[in-house]
DSSP file (Angstrom, degrees, kcal/mol; ACC not computed):
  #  RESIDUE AA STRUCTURE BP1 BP2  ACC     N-H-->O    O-->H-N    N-H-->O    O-->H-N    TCO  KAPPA ALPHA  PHI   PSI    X-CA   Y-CA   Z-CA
    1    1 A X              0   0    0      0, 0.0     2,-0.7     0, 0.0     0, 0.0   0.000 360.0 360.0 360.0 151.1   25.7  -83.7   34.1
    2    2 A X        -     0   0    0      0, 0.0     2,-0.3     0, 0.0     0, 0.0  -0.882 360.0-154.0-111.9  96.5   25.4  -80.8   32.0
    3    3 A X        -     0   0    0     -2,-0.7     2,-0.4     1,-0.0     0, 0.0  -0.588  19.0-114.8 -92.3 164.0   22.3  -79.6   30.9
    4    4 A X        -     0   0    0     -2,-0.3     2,-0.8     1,-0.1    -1,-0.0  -0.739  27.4-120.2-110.2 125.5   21.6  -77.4   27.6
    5    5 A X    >   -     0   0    0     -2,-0.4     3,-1.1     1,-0.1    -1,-0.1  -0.485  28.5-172.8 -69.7 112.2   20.4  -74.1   28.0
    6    6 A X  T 3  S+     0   0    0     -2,-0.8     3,-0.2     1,-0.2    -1,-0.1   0.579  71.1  73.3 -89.5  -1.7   17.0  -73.9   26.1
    7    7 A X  T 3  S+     0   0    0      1,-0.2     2,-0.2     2,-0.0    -1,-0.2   0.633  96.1  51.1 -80.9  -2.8   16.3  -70.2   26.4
    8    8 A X  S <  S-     0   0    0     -3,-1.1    -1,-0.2     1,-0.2    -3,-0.1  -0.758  72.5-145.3-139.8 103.4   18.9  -69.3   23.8
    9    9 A X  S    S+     0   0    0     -2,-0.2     2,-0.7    -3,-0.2    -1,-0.2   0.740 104.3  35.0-115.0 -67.4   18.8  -71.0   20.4
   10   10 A X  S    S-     0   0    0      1,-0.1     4,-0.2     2,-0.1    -1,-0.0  -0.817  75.9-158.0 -91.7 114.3   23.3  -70.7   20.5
   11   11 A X        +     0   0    0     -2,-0.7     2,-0.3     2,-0.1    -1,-0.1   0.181  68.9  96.5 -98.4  13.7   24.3  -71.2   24.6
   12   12 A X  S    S-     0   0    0     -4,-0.1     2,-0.7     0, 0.0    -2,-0.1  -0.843  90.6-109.6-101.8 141.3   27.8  -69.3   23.5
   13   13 A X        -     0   0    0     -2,-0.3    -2,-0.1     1,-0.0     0, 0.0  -0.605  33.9-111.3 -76.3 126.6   27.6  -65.7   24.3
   14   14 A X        -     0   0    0     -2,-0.7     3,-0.1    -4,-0.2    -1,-0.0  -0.133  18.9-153.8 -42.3 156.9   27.4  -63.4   21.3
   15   15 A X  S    S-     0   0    0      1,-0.2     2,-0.3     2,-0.0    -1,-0.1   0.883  72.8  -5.0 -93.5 -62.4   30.4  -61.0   20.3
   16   16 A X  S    S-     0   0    0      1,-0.0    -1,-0.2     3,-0.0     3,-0.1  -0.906  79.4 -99.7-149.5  89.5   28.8  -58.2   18.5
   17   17 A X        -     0   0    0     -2,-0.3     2,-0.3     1,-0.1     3,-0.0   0.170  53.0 -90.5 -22.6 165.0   25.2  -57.6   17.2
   18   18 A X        -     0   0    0      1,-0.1    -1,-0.1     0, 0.0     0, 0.0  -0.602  53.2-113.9 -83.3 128.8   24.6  -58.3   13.8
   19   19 A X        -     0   0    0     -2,-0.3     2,-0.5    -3,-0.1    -1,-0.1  -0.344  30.9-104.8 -79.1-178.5   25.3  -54.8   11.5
   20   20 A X        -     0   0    0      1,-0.1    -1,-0.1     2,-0.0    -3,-0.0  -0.896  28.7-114.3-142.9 117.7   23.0  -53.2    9.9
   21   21 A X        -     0   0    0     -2,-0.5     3,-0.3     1,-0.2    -1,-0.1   0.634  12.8-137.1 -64.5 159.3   22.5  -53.4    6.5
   22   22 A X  S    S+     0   0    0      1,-0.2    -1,-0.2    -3,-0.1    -2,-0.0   0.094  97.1  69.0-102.5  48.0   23.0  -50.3    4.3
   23   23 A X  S    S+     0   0    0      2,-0.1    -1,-0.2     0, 0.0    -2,-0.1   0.380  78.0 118.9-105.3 -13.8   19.8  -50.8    2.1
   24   24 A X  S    S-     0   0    0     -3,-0.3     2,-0.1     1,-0.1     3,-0.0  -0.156  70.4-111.3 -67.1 148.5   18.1  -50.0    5.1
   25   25 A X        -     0   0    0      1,-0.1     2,-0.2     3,-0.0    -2,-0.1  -0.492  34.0-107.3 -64.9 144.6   15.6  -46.7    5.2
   26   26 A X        -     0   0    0     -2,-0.1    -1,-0.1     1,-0.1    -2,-0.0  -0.435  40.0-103.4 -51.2 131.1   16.5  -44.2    7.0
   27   27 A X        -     0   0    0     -2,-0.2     2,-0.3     1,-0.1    -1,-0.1  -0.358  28.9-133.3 -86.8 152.7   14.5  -43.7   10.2
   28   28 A X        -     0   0    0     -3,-0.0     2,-0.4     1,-0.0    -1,-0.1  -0.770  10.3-148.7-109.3 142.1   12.1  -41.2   10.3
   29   29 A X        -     0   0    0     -2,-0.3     3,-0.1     1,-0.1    -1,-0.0  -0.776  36.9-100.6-141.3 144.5   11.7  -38.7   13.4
   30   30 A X        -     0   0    0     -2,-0.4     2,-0.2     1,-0.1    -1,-0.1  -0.289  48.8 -96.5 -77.9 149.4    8.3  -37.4   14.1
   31   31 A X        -     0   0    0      3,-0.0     2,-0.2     0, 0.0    -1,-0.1  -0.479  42.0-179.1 -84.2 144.8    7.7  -33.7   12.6
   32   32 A X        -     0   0    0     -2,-0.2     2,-0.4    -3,-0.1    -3,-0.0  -0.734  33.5-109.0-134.6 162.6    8.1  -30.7   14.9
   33   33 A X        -     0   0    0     -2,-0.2     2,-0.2     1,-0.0     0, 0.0  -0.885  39.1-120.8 -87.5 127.1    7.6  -26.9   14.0
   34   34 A X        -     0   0    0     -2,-0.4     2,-0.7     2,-0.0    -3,-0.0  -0.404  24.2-153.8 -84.6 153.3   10.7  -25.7   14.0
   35   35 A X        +     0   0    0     -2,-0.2    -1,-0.0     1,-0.2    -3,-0.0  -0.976  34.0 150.3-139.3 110.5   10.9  -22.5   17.0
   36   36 A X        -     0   0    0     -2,-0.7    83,-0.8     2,-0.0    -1,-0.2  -0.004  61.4-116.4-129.4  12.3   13.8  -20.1   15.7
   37   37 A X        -     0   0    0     81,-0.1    -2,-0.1     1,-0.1    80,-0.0   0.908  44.0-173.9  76.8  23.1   12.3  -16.9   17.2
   38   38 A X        -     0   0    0     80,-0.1     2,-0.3    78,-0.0    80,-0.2  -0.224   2.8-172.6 -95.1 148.0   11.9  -15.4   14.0
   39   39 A X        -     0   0    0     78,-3.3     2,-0.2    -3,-0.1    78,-0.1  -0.852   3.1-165.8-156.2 138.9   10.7  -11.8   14.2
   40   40 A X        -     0   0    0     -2,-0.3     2,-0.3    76,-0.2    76,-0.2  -0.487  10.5-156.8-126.0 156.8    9.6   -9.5   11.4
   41   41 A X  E     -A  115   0A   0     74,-3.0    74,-0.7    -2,-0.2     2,-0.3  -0.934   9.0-162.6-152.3 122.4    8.9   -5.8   11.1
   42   42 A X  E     -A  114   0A   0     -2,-0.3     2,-0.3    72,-0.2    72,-0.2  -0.863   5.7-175.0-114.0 136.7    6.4   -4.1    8.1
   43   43 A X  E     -A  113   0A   0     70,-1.9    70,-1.7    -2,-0.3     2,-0.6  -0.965   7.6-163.3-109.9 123.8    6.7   -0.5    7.3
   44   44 A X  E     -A  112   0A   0     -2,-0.3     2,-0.8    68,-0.2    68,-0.2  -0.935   6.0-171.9-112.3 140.9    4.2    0.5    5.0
   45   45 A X  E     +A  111   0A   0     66,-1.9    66,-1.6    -2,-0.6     2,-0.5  -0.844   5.6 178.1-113.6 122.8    4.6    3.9    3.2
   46   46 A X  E     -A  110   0A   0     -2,-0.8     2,-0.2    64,-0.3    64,-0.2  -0.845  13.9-155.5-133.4 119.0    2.0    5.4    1.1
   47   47 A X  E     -A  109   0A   0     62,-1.9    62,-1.1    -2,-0.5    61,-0.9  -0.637  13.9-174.5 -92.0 143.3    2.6    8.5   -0.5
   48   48 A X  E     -A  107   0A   0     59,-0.3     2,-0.4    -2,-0.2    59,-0.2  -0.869  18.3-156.1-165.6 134.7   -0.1   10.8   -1.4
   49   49 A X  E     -A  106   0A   0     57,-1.3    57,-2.9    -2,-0.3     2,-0.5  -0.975  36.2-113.6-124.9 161.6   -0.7   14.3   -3.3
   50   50 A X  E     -A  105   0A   0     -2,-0.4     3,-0.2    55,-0.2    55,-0.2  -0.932  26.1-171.1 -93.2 115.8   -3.8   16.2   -2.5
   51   51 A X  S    S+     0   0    0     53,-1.9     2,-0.5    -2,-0.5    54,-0.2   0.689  85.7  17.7 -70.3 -47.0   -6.4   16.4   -5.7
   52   52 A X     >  -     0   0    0     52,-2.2     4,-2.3     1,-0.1    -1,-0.2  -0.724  64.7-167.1-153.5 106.6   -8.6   18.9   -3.9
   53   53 A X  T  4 S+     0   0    0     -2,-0.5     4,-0.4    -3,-0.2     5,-0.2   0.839  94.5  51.2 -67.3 -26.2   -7.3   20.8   -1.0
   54   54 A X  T >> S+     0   0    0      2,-0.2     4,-2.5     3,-0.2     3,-2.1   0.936 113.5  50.0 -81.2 -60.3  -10.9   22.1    0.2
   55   55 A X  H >> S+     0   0    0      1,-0.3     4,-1.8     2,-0.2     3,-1.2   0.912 113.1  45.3 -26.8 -80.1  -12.4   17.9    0.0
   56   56 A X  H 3< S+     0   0    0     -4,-2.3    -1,-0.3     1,-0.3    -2,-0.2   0.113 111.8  48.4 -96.8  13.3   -9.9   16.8    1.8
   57   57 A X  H <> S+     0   0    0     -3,-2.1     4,-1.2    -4,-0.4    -1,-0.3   0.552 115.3  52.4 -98.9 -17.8   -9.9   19.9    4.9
   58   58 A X  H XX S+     0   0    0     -4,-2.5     4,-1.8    -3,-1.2     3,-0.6   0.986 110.8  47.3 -69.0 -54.7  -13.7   19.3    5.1
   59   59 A X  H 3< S+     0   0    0     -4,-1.8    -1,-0.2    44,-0.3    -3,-0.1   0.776 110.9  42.5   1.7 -77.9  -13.1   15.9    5.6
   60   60 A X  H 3> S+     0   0    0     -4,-0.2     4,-3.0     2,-0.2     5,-0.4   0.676 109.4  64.4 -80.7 -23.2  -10.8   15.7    7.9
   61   61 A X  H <X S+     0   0    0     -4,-1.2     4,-0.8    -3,-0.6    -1,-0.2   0.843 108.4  43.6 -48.6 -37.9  -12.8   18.6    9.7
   62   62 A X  H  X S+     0   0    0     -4,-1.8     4,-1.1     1,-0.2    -1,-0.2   0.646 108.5  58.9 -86.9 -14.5  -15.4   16.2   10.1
   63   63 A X  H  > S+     0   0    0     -5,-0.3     4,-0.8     2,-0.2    -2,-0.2   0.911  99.0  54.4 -80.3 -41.3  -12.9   13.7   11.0
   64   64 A X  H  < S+     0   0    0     -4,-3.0     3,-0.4     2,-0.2     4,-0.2   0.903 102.0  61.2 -69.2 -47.9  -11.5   15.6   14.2
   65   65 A X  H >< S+     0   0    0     -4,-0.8     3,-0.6    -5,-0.4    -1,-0.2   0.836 114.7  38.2 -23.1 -87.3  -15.5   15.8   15.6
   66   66 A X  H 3< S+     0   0    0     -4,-1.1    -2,-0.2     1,-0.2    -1,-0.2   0.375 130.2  27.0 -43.2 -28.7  -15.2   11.8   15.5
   67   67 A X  T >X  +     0   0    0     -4,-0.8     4,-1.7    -3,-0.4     3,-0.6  -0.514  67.4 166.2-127.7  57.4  -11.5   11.3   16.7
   68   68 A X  H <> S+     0   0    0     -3,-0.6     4,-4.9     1,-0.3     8,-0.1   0.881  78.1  54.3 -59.7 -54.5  -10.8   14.5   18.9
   69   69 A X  H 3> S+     0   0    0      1,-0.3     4,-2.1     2,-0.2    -1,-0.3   0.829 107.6  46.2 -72.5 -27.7   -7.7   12.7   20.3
   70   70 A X  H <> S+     0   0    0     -3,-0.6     4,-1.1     2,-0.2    -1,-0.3   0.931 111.6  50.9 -58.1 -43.4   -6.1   12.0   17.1
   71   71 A X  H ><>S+     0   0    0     -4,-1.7     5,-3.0     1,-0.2     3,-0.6   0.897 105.1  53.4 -84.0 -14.4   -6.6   15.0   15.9
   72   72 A X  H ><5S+     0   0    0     -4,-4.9     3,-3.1     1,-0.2     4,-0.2   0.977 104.7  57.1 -45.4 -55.8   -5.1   16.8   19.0
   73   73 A X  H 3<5S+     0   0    0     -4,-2.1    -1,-0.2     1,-0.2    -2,-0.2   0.880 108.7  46.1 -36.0 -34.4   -1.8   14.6   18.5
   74   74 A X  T <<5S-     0   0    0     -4,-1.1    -1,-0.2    -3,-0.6    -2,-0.2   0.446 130.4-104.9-109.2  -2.7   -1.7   16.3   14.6
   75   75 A X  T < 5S+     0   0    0     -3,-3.1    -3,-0.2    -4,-0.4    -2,-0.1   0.594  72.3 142.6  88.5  14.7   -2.5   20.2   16.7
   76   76 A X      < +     0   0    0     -5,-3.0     2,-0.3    -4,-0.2    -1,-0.2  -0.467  16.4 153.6 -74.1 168.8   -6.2   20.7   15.8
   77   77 A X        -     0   0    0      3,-1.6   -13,-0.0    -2,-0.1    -6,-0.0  -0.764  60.0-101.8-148.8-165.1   -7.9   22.2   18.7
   78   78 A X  S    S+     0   0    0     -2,-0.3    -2,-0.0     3,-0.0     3,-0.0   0.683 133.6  48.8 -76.8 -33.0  -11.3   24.5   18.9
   79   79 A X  S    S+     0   0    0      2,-0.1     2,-0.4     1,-0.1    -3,-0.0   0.652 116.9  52.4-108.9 -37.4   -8.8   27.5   19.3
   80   80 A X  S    S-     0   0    0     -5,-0.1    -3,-1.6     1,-0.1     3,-0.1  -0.939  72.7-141.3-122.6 127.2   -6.5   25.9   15.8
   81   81 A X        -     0   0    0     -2,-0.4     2,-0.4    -5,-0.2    -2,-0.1  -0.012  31.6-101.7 -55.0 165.5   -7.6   25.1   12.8
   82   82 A X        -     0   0    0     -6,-0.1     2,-0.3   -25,-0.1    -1,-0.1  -0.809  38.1-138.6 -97.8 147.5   -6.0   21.7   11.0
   83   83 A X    >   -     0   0    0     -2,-0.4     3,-2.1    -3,-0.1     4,-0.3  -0.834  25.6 -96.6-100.4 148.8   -3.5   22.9    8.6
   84   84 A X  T >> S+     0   0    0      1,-0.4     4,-3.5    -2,-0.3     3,-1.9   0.763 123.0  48.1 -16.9 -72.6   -3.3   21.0    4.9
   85   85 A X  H 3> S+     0   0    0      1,-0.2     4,-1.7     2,-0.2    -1,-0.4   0.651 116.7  35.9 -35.2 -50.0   -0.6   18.9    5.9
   86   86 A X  H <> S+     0   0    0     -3,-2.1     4,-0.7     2,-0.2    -1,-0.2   0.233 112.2  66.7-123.8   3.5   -1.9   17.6    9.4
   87   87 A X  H <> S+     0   0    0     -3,-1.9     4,-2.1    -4,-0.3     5,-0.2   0.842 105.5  40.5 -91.5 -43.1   -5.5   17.6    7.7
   88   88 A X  H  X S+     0   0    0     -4,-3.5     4,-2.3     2,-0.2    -2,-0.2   0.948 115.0  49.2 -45.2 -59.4   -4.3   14.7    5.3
   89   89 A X  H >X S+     0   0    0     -4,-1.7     3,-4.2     2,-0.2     4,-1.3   0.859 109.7  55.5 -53.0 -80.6   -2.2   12.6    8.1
   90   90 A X  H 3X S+     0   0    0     -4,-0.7     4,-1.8     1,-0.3    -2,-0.2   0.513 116.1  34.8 -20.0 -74.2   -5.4   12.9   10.3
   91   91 A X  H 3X S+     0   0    0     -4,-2.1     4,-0.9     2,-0.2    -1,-0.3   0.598 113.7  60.2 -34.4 -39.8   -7.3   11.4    7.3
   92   92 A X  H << S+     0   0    0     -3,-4.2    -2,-0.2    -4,-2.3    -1,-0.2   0.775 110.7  46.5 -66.5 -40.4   -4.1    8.9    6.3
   93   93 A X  H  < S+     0   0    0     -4,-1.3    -2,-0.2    -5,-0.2    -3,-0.1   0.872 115.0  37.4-101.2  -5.1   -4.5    7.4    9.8
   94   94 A X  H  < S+     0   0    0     -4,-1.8     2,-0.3    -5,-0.3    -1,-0.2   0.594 116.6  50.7 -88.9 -17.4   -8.4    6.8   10.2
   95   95 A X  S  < S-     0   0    0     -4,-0.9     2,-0.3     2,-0.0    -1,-0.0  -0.934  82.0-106.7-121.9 156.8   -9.0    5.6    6.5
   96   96 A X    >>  -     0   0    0     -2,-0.3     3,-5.0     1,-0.1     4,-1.0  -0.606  30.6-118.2 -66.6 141.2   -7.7    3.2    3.8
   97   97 A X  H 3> S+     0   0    0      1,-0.3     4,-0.5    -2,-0.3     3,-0.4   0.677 123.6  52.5 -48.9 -25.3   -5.7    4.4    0.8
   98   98 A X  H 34 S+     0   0    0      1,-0.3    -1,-0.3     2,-0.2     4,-0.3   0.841 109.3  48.0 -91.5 -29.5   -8.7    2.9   -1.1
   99   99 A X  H X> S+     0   0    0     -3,-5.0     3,-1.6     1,-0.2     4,-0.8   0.847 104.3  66.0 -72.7 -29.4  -11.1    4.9    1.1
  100  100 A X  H >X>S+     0   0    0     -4,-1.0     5,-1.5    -3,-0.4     3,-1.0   0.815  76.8  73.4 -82.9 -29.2   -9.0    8.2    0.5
  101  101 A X  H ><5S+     0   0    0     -4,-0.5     3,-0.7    -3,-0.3    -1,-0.3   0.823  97.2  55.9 -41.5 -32.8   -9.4    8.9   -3.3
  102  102 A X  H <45S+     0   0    0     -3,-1.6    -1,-0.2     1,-0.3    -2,-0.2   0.848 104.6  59.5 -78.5 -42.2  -13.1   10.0   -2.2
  103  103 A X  H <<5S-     0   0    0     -3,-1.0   -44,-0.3    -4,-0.8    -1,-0.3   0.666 125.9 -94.0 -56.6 -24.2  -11.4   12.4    0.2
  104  104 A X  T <<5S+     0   0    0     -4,-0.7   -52,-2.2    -3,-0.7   -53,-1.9   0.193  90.8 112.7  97.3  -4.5   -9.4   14.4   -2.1
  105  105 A X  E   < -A   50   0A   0     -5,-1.5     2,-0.4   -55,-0.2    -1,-0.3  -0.787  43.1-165.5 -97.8 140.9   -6.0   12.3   -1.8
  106  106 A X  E     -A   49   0A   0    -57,-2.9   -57,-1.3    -2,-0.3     2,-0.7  -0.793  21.5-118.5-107.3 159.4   -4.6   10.3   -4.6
  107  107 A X  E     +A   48   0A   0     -2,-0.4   -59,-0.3   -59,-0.2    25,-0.2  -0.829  30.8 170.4-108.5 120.8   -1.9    7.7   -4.2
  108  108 A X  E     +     0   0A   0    -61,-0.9    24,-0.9    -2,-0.7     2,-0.3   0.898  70.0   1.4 -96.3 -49.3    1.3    8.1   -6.0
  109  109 A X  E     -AB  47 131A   0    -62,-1.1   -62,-1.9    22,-0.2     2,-0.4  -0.973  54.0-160.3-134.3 148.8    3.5    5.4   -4.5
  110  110 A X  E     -AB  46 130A   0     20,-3.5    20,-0.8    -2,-0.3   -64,-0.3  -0.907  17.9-163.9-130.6 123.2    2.8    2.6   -1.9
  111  111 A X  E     -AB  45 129A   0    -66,-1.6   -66,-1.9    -2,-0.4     2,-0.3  -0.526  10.7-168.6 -74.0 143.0    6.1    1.2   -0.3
  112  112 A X  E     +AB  44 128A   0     16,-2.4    16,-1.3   -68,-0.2     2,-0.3  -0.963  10.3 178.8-133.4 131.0    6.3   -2.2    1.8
  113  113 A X  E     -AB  43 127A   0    -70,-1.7   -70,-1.9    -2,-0.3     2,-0.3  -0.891   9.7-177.5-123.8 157.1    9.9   -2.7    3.8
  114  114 A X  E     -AB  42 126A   0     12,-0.8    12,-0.5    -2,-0.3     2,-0.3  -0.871  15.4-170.2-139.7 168.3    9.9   -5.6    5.5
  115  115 A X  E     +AB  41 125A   0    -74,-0.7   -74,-3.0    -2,-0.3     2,-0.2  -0.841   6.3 175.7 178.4 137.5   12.6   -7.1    7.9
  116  116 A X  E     + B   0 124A   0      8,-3.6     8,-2.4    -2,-0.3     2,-0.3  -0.834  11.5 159.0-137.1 155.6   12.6  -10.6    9.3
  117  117 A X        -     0   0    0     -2,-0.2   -78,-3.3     6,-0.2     6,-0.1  -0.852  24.8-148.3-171.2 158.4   15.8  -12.1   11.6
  118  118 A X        -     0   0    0     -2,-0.3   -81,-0.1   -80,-0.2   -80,-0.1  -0.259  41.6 -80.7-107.2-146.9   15.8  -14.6   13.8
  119  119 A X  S    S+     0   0    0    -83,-0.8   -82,-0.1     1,-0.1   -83,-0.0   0.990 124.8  36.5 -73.9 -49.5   18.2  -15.0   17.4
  120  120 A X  S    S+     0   0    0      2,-0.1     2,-0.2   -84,-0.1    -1,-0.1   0.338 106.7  49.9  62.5 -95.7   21.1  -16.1   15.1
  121  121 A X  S    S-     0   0    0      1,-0.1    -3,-0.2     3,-0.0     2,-0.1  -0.650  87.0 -91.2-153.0 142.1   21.5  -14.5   11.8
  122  122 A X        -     0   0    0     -2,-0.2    -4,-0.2     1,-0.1    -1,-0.1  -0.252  58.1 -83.8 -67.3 167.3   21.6  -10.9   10.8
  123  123 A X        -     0   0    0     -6,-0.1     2,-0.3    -2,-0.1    -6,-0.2  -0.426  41.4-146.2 -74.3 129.2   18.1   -9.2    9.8
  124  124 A X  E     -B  116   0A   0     -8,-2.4    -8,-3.6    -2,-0.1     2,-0.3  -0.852  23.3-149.7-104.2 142.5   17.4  -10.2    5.8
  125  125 A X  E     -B  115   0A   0     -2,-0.3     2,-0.4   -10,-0.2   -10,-0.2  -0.994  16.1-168.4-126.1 138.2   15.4   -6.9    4.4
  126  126 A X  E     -B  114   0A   0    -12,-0.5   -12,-0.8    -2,-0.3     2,-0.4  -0.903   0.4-166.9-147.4 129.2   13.1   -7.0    1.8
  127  127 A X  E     -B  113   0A   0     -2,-0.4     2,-0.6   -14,-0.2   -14,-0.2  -0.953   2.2-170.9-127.9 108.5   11.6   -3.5   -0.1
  128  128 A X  E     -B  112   0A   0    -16,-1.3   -16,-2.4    -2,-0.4     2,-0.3  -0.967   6.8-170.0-127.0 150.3    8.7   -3.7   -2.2
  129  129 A X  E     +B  111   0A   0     -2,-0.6     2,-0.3   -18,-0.3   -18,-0.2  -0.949   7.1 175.4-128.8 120.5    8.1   -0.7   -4.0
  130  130 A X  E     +B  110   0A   0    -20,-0.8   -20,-3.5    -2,-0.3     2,-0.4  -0.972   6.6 171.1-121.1 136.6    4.6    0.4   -6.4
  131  131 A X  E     -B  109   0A   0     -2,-0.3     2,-0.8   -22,-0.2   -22,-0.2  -0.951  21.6-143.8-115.9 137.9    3.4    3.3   -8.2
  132  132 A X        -     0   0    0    -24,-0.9     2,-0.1    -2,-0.4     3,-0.1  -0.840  28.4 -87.9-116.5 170.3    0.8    3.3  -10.2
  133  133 A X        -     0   0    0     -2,-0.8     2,-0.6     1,-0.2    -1,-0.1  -0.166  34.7-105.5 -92.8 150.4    0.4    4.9  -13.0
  134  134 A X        +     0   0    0     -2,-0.1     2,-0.3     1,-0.1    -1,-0.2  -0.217  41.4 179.7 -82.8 106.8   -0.8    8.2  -13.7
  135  135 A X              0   0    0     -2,-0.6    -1,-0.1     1,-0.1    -3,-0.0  -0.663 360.0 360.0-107.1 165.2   -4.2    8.4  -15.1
  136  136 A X              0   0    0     -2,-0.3    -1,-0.1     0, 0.0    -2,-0.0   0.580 360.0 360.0-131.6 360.0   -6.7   11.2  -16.3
């Protein structure tokens, strides 16, 4: 005798799953931060005239006291004076352009380059360029 299999509703083996409809949503795949390596490089330029050379070598006189070893890189010594030029970088690299007006420096233009690339793709470069405008 032949008994009826009661664990599967149809006792013929299926052919094919059923397909699957196309109204269905698309399934959705859990969010990741995407990791491309990206790596970026800021230049910033701020260009600078000196409003009062005498301010801005006392300053920086006073600056070399406080930072000895910066101002050796830039050639002050005991024995060497700082020169105009190396008294202003001295000053450009221990304060902010906002701090420097006080010094004797004004700011004529402040430059941004930027450059981003990933592993990939050539380096995309980006230049943003302000002056502001000259008041008295």
């Amino acid at each position: 005798m032949n008994r009826p299999n009661l664990t599967h509703p149809d006792p013929r083996p299926s052919a094919a799953p059923a397909p699957a409809s196309a109204l269905a949503p698309p399934r959705q795949l859990p969010r990741r931060p995407l990791d491309l390596r990206v790596r970026t490089r800021r230049i910033q330029v701020e260009e600078l005239v000196v409003d009062d050379p005498a301010k801005v070598l006392d300053h920086a006189q006073r600056a070399a006291l406080t930072a000895p070893d910066t101002a050796a890189v830039l050639g002050h010594s005991p024995a060497t004076p700082l020169t105009l030029p190396a008294a202003a970088a001295l000053l450009c690299a221990l304060h902010e352009p906002g701090e420097l007006a006080a010094m004797g420096l004004r700011l004529t233009r402040h430059t941004t380059h930027v450059t981003a690339s990933d592993q990939q793709t050539e380096p995309v470069s980006l230049e943003l360029s302000y002056a502001p405008e000259y008041e008295e």
